[in-house]
N, C-alpha and C positions, 0 to 999 in steps of 0.2 A: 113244700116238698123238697126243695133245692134249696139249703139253707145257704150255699155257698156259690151261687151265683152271682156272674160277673158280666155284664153287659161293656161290649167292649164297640168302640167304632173305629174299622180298618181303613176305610175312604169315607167318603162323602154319599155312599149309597151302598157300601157290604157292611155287616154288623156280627159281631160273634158274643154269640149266650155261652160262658162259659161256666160248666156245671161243678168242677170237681179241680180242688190244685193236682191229685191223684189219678192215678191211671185207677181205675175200678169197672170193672166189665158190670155190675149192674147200673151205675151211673152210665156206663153206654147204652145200654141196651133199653135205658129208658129215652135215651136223646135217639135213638133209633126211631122209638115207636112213638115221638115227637113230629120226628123227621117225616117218616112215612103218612102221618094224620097229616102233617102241614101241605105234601107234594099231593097229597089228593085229596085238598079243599081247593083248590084252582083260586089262587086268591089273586086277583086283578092286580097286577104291580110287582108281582114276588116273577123273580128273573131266575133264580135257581137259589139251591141250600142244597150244604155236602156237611155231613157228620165227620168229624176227628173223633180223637183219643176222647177228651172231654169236651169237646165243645159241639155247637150247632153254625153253623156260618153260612149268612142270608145275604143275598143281593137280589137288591130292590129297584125298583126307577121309582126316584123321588116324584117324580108326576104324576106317576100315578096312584101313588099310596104315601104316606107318610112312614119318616122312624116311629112315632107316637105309636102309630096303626099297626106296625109290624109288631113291636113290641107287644102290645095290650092283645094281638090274636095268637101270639105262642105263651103268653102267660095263661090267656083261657084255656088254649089246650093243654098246658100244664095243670092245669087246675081240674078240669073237667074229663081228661083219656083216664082209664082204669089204669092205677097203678098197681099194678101187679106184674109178676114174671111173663114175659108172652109164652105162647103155646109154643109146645115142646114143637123143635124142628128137625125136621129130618134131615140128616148127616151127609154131605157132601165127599164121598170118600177120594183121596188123592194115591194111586197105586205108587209106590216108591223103589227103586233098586237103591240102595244102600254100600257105602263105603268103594274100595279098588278104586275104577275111574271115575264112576260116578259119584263117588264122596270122598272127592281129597282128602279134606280133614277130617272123617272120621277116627285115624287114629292118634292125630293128634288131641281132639277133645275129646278121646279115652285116655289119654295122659294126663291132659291137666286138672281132668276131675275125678281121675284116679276108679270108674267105672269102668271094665272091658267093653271091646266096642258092640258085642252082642247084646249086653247088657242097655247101653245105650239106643239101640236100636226099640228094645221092648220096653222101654221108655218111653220113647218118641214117639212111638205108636201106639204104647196104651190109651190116651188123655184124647180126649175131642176137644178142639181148639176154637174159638170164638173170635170174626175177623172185625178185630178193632177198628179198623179203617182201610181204604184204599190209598196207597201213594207211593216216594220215592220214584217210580217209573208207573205206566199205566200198565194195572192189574195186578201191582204190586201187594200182597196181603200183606199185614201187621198183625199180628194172632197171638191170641193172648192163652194163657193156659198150660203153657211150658211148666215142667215138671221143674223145682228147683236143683235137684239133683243133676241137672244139663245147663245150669245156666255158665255161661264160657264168655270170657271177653273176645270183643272184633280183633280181627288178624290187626297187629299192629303197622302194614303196610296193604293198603288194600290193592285187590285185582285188578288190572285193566281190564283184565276178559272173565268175565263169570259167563258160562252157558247157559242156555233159556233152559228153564224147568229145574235148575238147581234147588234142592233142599239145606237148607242152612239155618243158623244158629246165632245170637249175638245177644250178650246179656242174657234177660228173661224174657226173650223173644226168637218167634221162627218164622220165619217164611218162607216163599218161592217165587224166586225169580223168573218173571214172566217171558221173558227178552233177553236176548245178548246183552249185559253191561257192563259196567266197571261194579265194584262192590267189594265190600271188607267185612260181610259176615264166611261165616266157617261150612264151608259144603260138607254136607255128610250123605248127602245122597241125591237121588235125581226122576224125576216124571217125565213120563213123555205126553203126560194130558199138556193140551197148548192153551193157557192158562187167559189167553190172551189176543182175540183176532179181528182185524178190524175188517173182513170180509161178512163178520156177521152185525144182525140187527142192533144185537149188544154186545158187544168188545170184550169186555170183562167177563166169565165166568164166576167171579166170584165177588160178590158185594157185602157192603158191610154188616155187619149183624149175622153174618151167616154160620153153619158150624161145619165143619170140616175136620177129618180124621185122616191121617195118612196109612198105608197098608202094607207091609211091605210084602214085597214078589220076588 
């Protein structure tokens, strides 16, 4: 199924399956639904596993399961999960104010890509976007789905201060900034959902494989 698999060893007990040289949202979405069969087979020795862009990455304790072992039980679930599209998911929608304060750059990346900034906005928000991964900061989305007509290089001097809930832009990618951080993608607008809290059970609101649409208000 994965003709482009790359078994890779990062220590002495993490290992990464890597599927794809390419960024490809269904090459994710299959290591998603890898992912998800693997974390609930409770498999005696498997310590955790986090999906990226392309890859699957396992840590193990070698005493109690082997590399061999780890190996040979995500190639049978390769082998053996229905490959097929998963079931359509329901839409995570993220309410957005747009441009002024809350999107600095909005009028600049209506400059450089020569789109007005209204125009950009029903862009941004037509597409439902698919989250490649979690990182950079926790709760940080990676979303795939960007329209090409918005793709904008990073600020060539990045922020020290970007505010939580920022909407932005960089390459062929968009996310939101979960937290106060430094950052060099392009704000074009801003949430006040809190993307991000570690007073609950689960921190993150948003996990990988998940589909999210922005709205603007």
């Amino acid at each position: 199924m994965f003709r482009n698999l790359e078994i890779t060893d990062i220590t002495d007990c993490v290992i990464s399956f890597n599927y794809s040289k390419t960024i490809n949202q269904d090459v994710n979405e299959k290591i998603h639904q890898i992912f998800k069969i693997l974390i609930s087979s409770n498999i005696e020795g498997l310590i955790s596993s986090y999906p990226t862009y392309t890859e699957l990455v396992i840590r193990y304790d070698p005493q109690l399961i082997s590399r061999k072992n780890i190996i040979e039980k995500v190639s049978h679930i390769e082998k053996n999960f229905e490959s097929k599209k998963p079931l359509k998911q329901a839409v995570f929608n993220i309410p957005v104010k747009y441009g002024g304060n809350y999107g600095p750059d909005l009028k600049n990346v209506s400059e450089i890509i020569g789109i007005p900034e209204l125009e950009v906005i029903k862009i941004h928000t037509q597409n439902i976007y698919h989250v490649f991964m979690i990182g950079f900061s926790p709760g940080f989305p990676y979303l795939g789905g960007l329209d090409k007509r918005l793709e904008c290089p990073r600020l060539a001097t990045p922020r020290i201060k970007v505010n939580a809930g920022s909407v932005a832009i960089a390459g062929n990618q968009t996310g939101v900034y979960p937290s106060e951080s430094s950052g060099g993608w392009r704000i074009i607008g801003k949430t006040e959902i809190k993307l991000f809290d570690l007073s609950k059970n689960i921190p993150s609101i948003l996990s990988p494989g998940m589909k999210i649409k922005f709205v603007s208000i």
